[in-house]
N, C-alpha and C positions, 0 to 999 in steps of 0.2 A: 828843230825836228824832235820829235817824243823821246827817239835815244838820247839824246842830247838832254833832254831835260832830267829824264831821270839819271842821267849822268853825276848829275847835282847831288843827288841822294848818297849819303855813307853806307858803307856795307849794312844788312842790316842788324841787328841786335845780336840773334843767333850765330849768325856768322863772326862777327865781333866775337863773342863768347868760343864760339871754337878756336878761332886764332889764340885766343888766351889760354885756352884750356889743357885741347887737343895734343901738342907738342910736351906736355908734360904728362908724369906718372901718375894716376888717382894712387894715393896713399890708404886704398879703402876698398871695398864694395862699393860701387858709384850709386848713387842714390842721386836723381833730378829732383830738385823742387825749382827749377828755373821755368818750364812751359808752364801756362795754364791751361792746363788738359784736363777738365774734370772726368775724372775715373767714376765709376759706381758702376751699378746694378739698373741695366736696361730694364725700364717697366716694362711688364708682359703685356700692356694691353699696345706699346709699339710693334712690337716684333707680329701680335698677330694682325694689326690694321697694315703692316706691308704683305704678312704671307696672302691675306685676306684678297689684297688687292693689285697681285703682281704680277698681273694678266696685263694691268695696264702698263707695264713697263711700255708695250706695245702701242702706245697711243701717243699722239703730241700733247702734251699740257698745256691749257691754257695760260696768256702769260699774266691773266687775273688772278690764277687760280682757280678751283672747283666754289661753287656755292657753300660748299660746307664747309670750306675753310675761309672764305670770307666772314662768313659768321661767327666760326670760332675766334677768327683773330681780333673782329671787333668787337665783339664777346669779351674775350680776355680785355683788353680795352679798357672798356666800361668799367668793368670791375675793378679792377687794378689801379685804376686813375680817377676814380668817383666821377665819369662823365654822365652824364644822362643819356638816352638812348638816341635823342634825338641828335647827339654831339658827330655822330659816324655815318657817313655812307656808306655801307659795307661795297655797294659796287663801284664807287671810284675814289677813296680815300683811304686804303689798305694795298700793298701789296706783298707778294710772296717773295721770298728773297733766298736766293741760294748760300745761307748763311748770312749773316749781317755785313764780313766785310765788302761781299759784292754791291750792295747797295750805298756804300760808306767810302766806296772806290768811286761809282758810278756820278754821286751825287753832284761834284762840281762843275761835270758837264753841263748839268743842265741850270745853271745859275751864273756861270763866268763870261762875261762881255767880252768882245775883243780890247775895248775902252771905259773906263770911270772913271769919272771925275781927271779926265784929260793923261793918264798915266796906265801900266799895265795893274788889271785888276788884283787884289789882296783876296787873301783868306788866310782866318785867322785859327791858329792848331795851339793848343796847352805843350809846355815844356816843363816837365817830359810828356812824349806822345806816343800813342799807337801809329808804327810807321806808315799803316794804309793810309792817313790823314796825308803827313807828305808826298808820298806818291800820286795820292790823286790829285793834290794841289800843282803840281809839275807837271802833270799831265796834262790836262787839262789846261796848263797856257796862262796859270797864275800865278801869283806868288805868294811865296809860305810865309806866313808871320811868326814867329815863335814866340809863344807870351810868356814868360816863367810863371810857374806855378811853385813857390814856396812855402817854408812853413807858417813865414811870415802873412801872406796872399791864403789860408787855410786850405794851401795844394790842390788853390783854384787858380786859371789865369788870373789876371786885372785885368781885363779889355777894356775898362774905363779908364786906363793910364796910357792908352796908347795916343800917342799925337792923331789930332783932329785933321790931318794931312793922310793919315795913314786910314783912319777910318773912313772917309769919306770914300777913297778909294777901296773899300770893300766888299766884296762881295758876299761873303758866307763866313761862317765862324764856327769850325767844331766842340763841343765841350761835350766832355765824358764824363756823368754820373751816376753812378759813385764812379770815380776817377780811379782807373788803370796807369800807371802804377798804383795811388797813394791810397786809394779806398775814400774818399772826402766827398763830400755830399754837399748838393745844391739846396741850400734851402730859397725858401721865399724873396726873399730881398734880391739874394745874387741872380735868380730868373729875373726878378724885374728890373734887376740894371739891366740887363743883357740883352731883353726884348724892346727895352727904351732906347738901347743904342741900336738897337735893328729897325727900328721904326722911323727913328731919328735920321741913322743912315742909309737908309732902304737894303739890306742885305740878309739874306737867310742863315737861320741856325738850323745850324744839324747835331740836335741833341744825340749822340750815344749813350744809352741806356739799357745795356745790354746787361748790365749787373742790379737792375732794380728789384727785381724779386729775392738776392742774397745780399741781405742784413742782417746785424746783431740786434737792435733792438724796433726803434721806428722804422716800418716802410718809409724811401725813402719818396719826398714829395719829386712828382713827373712833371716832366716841360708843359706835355699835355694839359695835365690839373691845371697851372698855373693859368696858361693863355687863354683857354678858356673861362677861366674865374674873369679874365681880363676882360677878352674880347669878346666872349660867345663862341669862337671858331680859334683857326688855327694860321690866322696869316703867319706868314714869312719863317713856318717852323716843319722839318723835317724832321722825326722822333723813329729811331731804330732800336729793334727788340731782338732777342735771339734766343733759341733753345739749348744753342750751345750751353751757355752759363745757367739760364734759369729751369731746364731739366737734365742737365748733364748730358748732353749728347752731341758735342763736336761734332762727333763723323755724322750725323743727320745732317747737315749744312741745310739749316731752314731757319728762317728771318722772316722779319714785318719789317715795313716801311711806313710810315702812318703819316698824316698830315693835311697842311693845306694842299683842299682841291684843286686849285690851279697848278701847282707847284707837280702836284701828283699824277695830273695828266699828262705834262712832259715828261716825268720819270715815264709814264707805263709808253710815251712814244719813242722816247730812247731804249726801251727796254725789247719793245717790239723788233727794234733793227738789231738789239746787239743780241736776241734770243737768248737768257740767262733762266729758262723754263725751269721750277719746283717740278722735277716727276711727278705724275699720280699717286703712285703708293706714298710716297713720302708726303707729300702735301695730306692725306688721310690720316697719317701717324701725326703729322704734326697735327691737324685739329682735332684728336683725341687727347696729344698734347696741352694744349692752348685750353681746351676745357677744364683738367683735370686739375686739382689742387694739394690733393695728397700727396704727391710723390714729389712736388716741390716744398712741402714745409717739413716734409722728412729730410730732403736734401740741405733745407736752410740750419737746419737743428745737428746735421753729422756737422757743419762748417762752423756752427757756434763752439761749438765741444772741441773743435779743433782750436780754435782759438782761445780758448780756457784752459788748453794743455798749454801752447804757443806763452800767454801769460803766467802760467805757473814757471814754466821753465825760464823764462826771460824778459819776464815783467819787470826785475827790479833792474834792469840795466838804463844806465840814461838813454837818452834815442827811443827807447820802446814804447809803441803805441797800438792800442787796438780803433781798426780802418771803422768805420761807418760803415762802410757794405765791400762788398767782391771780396777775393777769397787768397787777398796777399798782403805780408808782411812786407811791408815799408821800411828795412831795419838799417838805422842811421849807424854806421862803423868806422866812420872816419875819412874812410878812402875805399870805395865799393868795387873799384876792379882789384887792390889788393886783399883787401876780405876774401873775394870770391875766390881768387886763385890761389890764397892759404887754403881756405877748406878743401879746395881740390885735391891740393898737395898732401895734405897732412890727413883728410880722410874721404876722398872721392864723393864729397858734395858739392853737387852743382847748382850754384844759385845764377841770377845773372846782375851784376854791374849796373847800376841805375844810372849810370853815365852812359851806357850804349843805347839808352830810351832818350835820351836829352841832345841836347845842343848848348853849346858854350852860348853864353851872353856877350860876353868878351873875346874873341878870337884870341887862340894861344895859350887862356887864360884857365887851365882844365875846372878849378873849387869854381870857376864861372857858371859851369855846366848845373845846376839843378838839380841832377842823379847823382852827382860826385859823390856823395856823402854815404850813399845808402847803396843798400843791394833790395832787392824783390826776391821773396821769400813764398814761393807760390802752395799752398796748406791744401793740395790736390788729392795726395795718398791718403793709404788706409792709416787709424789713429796711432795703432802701434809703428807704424813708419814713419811719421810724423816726431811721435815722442822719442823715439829713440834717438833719432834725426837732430832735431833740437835740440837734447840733451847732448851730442856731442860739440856740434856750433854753439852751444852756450861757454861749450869750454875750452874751446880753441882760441873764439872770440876774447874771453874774458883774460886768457893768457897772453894773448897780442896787446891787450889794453885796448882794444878795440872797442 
């Protein structure tokens, strides 16, 4: 039964992190850099495409969306991904999404058998993961794989290392580029192993891509780019986008869904019974969104700066690393839930535990866990928060020997 499944699931992260925290004193002014919330300065031309349009609070939305935001979205698309125009259907190869995790939740309904390859279906999550990966995988009546992603692995899964017993039985395989925690990036080759083993074993990728517009230097290359160079289209690939990260606006909860048309069509009929409708105004702000490019490369450029403070202050420590893209410190400490809960202690910064994103490899076996070592260090505030911030975790750390 579905309780029962997600029964399976550990608390999640947050909560983890409270039980740690919570019962102890901040030694400080609390300062979070644990969510990844990005903060900033709502562009004007959002706030007036909802006043603009908020007559239509009063209307059903379509569960396509409006025309105008099917255009923007594969609009943005095109551009972003170097597809050609001919690469998108805008009417049935797009959809709107109440945020990214709703469709990222949804998705392995519509790809999990009751049977593969004679056993209960697989799907396969990076370790450490974004917990809506496991959830949906339980839910949905599968089973979760957990693939390490090490330093060694460049804090990508292997899915090529997984027994050919496991793969066969698979159904779908999430990967998240640039990667949440580590920041690490897919380049060319790791797409083409990954679509060779989805081809090989007939199972969908659900790229997350939700951080592709925040890098430090190269954009980084899209699932989309890739399979298309490949195949012309987009078999056996799901590709998810969000404005959360790449205009700064969480509380918008607006997504794209992109992909193979077939695949897309069951989403938009599952989507039809479970009614996860983009309001109007908000579907408007987002394709003013999706168009506009300026206030994402001002966004990309506050997060570079940020990470040029991040390495001034704590560049020369071993472990330190600047990500590929997304807008978090990866910072290797030794032992990530005690890190975290010194700095609580000693000056009410809250980072989170890169262990409570993972999963032991080894049962019992905690340095088995993948996050053991590290905390996520999320560079969300303004720069003077930021630096002063780090400037004291530089030196708590550096005193612990951490």
């Amino acid at each position: 039964m579905f309780p029962g499944r997600l029964a399976q699931l550990p608390p999640s992260s947050f909560a983890q992190l409270a039980s740690l925290l919570d019962p102890v004193k901040p030694g400080g002014p609390v300062v979070s850099l644990s969510v990844g919330d990005p903060r900033g300065v709502v562009p004007a031309f959002v706030t007036e495409r909802i006043a603009a349009q908020v007559h239509q609070f009063g209307e059903y939305p379509p569960i396509n969306g409006t025309a105008e935001w099917r255009q923007a979205a594969s609009g943005w698309l095109r551009r972003r991904f170097g597809l050609p125009a001919k690469a998108f259907d805008p009417e049935v190869q797009v959809l709107p999404l109440n945020g990214t995790r709703e469709g990222l939740f949804l998705a392995p309904f519509i790809v999990t058998p009751e049977r593969k390859a004679g056993g209960r279906p697989a799907i396969l999550l990076p370790n450490p993961f974004y917990q809506c990966y496991a959830a949906a995988i339980l839910a949905a009546g599968a089973e979760p794989v957990f693939v390490p992603a090490w330093a060694e692995t460049g804090f990508l899964p292997d899915f090529a290392s997984l027994p050919k017993s496991v793969l066969e039985r698979t159904a779908a395989a999430y990967i998240c580029s640039p990667s949440n925690p580590e920041g690490a990036v897919a380049g060319a080759d790791y797409w083409r192993t990954l679509f060779g083993l989805a081809d090989t074993y007939d199972f969908t990728v659900f790229a997350d891509e939700c951080y592709a517009d925040i890098y430090l230097n190269e954009p980084p290359l899209g699932a989309l780019t890739l399979r298309f160079e490949e195949t012309g289209g987009f078999s056996r690939l799901l590709s998810f986008h969000s404005l959360s990260k790449r205009s700064g606006l969480p509380g918008l909860r607006s997504g794209i869904v992109a992909g193979d048309a077939g695949l897309m069509a069951t989403f938009r009929s599952l989507r039809n019974y479970a009614g996860p409708q983009v309001p109007m105004p908000i579907m408007a702000a987002s394709a003013a969104a999706w168009s506009d490019e300026a206030h994402v490369i001002a966004n990309r450029e506050l997060y570079r700066e940020r990470f040029r403070v991040a390495h001034r202050i704590l560049g020369n420590r071993t472990g330190f690393r600047v990500p590929e893209g997304g807008f978090f410190l990866w910072l290797e400490v030794g032992n990530g839930e005690e890190a975290a809960l010194r700095l609580w202690r000693e000056a009410g910064i809250r980072v989170l535990p890169g262990a409570y994103m993972g999963r032991e490899t080894e049962p019992g076996k905690k340095q088995s866990n993948p996050g053991f070592s590290y905390i996520r260090v999320a560079l969300v505030s303004d720069l003077s928060t930021i630096s002063a911030t780090l400037e004291r975790m530089g030196e708590i750390l550096a005193r612990s020997g951490a």
